[in-house]
N, C-alpha and C positions, 0 to 999 in steps of 0.2 A: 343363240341357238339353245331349246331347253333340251334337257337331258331326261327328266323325267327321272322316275324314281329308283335307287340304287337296289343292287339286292340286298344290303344288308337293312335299308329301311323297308322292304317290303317282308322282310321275312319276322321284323321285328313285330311288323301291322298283326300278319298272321298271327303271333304268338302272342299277342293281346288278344285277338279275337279268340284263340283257343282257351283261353282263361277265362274270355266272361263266357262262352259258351257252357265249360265246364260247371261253372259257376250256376249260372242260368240250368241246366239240367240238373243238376246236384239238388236247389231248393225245389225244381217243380215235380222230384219225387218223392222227396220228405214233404211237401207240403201237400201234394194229391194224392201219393199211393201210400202212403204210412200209417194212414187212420183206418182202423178197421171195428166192425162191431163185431162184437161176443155178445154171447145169450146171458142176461142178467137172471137172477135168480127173483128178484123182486121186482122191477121193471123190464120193458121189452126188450132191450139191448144197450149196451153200452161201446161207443166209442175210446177205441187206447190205441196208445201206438204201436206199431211192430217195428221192433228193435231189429229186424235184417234188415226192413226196409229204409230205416233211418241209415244205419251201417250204408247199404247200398249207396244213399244220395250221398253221405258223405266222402265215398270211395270214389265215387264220379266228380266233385269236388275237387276232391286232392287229385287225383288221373288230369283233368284239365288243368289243374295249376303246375306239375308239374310236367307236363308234355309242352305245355307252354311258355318255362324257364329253361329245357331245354332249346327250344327255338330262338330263347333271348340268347342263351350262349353261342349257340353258329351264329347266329346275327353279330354279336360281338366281333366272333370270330372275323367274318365275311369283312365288317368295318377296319379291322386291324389290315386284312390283306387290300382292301379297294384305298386306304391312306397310303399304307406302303409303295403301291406303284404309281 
């Protein structure tokens, strides 16, 4: 008879998926919304980065890695009580 999957292996899925997701938003805002142009004095524009926006991807970054080490700890958790009984 299969059991199929435990909560603390599905809550651990979850909390992988929250990390590359984090992960995954964090560079595709540093990498699309962070370049911006300014008016050049000698040429038409120049491309630099904006340091909020880099800030931003990186904060989104860290917010998924850590919402998702929280989920590995109940996971933990959840294995220690689902061995227990």
């Amino acid at each position: 008879m299969t059991q199929g999957l435990k909560e603390s292996e599905t809550c651990t899925m979850v909390s992988w998926a929250i990390m590359a997701l984090g992960v995954i938003v964090g560079l595709v805002i540093i990498l699309f919304f962070s370049r911006i142009e300014i008016p050049s004095m000698y040429s038409g524009t120049t491309k630099v980065w904006a340091p909020m926006m880099v800030v931003m991807g990186i904060s989104a970054i860290l917010n998924g890695l850590i919402v998702g080490y929280l989920f590995q700890k109940v996971a933990s958790i959840l294995k220690y009580h689902e061995n227990k009984s």
